[in-house]
C-alpha positions in Angstrom: 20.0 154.5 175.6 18.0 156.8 177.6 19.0 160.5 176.4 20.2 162.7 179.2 18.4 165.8 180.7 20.8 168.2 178.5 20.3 166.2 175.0 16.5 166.5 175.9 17.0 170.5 176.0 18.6 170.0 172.9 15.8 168.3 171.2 13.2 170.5 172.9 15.3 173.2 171.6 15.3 171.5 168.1 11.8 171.5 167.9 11.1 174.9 169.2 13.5 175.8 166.4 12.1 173.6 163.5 8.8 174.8 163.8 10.2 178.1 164.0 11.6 177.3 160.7 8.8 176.2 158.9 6.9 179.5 159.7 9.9 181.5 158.4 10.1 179.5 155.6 6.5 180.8 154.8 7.1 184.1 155.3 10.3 184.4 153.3 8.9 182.5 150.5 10.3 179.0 149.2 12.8 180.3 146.6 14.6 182.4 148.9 18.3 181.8 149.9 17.0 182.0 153.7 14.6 179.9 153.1 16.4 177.4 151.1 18.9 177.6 154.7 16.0 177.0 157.2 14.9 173.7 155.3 18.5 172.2 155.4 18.0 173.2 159.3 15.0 171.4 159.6 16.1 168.4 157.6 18.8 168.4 159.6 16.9 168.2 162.8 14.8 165.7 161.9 17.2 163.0 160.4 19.0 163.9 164.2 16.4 163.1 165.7 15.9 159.8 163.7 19.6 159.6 165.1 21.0 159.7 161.2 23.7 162.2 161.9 25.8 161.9 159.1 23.2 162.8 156.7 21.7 166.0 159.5 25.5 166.9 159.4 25.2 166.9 155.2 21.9 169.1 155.5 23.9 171.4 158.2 27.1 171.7 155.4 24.7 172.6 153.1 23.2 175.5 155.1 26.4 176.8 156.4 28.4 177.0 152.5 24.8 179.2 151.1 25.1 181.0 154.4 28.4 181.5 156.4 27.8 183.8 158.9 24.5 181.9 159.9 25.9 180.4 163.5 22.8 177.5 163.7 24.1 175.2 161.1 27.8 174.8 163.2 25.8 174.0 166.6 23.6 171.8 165.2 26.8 170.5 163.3 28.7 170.0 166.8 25.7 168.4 168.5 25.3 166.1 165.9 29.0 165.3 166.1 29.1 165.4 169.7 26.6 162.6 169.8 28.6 159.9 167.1 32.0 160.6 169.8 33.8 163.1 167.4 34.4 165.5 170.0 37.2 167.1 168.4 35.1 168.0 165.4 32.7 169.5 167.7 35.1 171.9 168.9 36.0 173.2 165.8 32.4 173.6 165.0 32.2 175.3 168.2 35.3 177.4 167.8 33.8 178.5 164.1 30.3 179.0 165.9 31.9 181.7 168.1 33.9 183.6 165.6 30.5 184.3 164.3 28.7 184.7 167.5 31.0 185.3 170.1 28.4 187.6 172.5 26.3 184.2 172.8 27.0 182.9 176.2 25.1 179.5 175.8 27.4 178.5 173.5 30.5 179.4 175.2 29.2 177.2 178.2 28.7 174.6 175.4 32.0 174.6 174.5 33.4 174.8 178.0 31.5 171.7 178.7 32.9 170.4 175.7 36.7 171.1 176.7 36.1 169.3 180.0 35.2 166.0 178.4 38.7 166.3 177.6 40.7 166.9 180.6 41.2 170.8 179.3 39.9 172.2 182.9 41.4 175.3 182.6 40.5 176.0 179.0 36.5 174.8 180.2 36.8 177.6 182.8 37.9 180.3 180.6 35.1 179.5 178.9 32.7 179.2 181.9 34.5 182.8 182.9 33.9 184.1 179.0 29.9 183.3 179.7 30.0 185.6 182.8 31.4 188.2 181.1 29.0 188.2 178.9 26.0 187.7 181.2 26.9 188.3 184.7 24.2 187.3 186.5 24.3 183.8 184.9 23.7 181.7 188.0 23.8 178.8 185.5 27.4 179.6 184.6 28.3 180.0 188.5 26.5 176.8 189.7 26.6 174.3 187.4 30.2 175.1 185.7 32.3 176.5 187.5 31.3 175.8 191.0 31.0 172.2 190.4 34.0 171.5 188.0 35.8 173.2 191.2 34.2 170.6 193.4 35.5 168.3 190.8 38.9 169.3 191.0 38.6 169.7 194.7 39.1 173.6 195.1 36.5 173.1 197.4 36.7 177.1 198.4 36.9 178.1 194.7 33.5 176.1 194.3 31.8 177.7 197.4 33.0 180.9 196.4 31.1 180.7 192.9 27.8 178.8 195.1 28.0 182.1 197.0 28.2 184.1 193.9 24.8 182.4 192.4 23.1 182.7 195.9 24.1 186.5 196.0 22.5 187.1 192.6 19.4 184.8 193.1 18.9 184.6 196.8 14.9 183.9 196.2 16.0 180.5 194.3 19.0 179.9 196.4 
């Protein structure tokens, strides 16, 4: 199947991030413990990519027992799981992500969208609120979570009230 505008972020985002990698690898130097992380990264994103994601999610265990508070290995760990349907694994990968990076709002919405898959609307909006506090003139956060999952639910007025929130902040692209 065709992969959807948001899985191609992610693998843009992959990319971006392996090539980042590589260049960090260099500069760290090949025996470090950093360096030894950004390979099992970079593995990890290429077997994804080759769609083997239980062997990316062995190369993203790896990184994340040498380094725990390192928050890449658990998102690339929840996209990975997120893509063979084990959504509930995700969200723990999620949840651990955000005890180590909770000021991250990208992955807040992450997980918000996560939670919705599920049915847990209010728990997706708490999340979708979370990301606003953090950054709150995220007219992402405001369109495309919380005024549509309003829509969705058919709080019509809740969802206009967060489109004129977005269109406040960012009239020019409004």
């Amino acid at each position: 199947p065709k992969p959807s505008s948001a899985a191609s972020d992610v693998y843009k985002r992959q990319y971006q991030r392996r090539v980042h990698g590589i260049l960090k690898i260099k500069r760290l130097g090949k025996n470090s413990k950093m360096a030894t992380v950004e390979a099992l990264l970079n593995q990890g994103s290429m077997l994804s990519r080759k769609r083997k994601m239980n062997e990316a999610i062995q190369c993203y265990d790896k990184a994340s027992e040498i380094d725990t508070k390192n928050p890449f290995p658990y998102k690339l760990k929840a996209l990975a799981l997120q893509s063979l349907g084990k959504e509930r694994e995700s969200i723990k990968c999620y949840e651990k992500l955000l005890e180590i990076q909770s000021d991250n709002p990208d992955n807040v919405i992450d997980q918000g969208k996560l939670l919705e898959r599920f049915c847990r609307i209010e728990d997706a909006l708490k999340c979708y609120d979370k990301a606003i506090e953090l950054k709150p003139n995220n007219t992402y956060a405001y369109i495309n979570c919380k005024g549509r999952i309003y829509e969705d639910i058919g709080k019509i007025d809740d969802a206009i009230k967060a489109y004129e929130k977005a269109i406040e902040m960012d009239p020019e692209n409004y």
